[in-house]
C-alpha positions as CSV (number, residue, x, y, z in Angstrom):
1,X,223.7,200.3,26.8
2,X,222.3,201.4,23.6
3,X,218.1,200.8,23.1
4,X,216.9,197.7,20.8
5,X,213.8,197.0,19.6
6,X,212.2,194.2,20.7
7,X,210.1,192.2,17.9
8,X,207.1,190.7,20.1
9,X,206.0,188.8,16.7
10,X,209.4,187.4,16.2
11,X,210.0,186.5,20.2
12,X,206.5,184.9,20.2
13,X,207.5,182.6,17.1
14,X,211.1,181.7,18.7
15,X,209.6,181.0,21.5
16,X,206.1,179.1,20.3
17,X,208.4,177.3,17.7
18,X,210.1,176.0,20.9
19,X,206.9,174.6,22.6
20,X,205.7,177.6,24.7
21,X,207.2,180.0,27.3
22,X,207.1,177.3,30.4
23,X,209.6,174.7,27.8
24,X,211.9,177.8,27.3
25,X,212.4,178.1,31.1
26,X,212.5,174.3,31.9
27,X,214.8,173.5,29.1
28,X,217.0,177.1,29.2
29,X,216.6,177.6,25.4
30,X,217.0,181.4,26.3
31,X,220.1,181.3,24.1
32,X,218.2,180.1,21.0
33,X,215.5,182.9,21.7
34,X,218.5,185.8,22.4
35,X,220.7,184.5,19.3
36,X,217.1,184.2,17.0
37,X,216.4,187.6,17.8
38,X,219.6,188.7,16.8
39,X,220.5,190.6,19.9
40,X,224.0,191.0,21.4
41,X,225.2,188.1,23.1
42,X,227.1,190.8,25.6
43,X,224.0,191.4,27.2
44,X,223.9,189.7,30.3
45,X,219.9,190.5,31.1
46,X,218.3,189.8,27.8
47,X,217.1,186.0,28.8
48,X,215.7,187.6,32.3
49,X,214.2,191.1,30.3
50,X,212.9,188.6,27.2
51,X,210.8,186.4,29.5
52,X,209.7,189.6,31.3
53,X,208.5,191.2,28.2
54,X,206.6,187.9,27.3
55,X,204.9,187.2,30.4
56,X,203.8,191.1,30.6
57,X,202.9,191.1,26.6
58,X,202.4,187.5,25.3
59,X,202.0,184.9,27.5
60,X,198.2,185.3,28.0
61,X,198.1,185.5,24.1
62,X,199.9,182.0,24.1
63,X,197.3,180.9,26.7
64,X,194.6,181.9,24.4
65,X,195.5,180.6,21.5
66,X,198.1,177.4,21.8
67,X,197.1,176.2,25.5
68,X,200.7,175.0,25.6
69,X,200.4,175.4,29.9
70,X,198.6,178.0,32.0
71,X,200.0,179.8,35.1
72,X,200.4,177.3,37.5
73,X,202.3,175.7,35.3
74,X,204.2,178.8,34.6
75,X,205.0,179.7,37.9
76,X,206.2,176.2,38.6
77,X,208.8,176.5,35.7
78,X,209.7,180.4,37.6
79,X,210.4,178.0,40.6
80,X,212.1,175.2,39.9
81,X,214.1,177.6,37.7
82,X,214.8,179.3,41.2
83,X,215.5,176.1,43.2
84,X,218.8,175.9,40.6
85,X,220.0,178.7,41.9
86,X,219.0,180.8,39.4
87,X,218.3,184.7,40.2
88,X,215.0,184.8,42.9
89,X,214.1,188.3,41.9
90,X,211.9,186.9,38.8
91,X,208.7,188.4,38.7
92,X,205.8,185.8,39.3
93,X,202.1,185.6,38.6
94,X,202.0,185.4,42.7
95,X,203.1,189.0,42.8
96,X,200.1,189.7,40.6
97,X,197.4,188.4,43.1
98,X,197.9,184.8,41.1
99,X,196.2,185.8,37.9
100,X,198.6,186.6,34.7
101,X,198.1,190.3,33.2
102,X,194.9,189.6,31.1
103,X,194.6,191.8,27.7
104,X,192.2,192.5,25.3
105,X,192.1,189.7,22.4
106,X,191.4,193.2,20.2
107,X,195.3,194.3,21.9
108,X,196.4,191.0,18.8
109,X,194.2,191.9,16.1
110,X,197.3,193.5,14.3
111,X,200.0,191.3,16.1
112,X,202.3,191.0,13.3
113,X,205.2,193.6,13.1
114,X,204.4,194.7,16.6
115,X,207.5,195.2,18.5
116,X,208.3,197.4,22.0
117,X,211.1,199.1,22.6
118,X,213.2,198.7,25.9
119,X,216.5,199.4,27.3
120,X,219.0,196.8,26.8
């Protein structure tokens, strides 16, 4: 599969505009987020490698700044999503000794137009 570059400014929007990253998962708007971005629909990981990449990059941000949940919340949404019979190898906080990656608020200062690069 060919490399994309993944716009954290533009996936933070989709997925702020939306009502945060725990209403994504609860309400499965991963389409919404994957067809906003503009990505292939083909790729059968990008809702699994999006919410990855925002836990890891931007969820602490959205923590700090919107206080739309906080990560018990989260890893309630990573659950229930799992009860569904959705895939149980997500990644959760719990794996991380309960506490979300915590990054520098200086890591934001020049947020917009920052974008990551990762195999898809």
């Amino acid at each position: 599969m060919a490399k994309q570059v993944l716009d954290l400014y533009e996936l933070y929007n989709l997925v702020v505009d939306r009502g945060g990253l725990v209403d994504v998962i609860n309400k499965k708007l991963w389409q919404e987020i994957i067809k906003g971005l503009k990505l292939p629909s083909s790729i059968t990981s990008a809702a699994f490698t999006l919410r990855t990449q925002y836990m890891k990059y931007l969820y602490p941000f959205e923590c700090e700044k919107k206080s739309f949940s906080n990560p018990a919340e989260l890893q309630c949404a990573i659950d229930g999503n799992r009860r569904e019979g959705r895939r149980s190898s997500y990644g959760t906080y719990g794996d991380m000794g309960g506490q979300p990656p915590l990054l520098p608020l200086q890591n934001f200062q020049n947020f917009q137009g920052t974008s990551k690069s990762f195999g898809f």
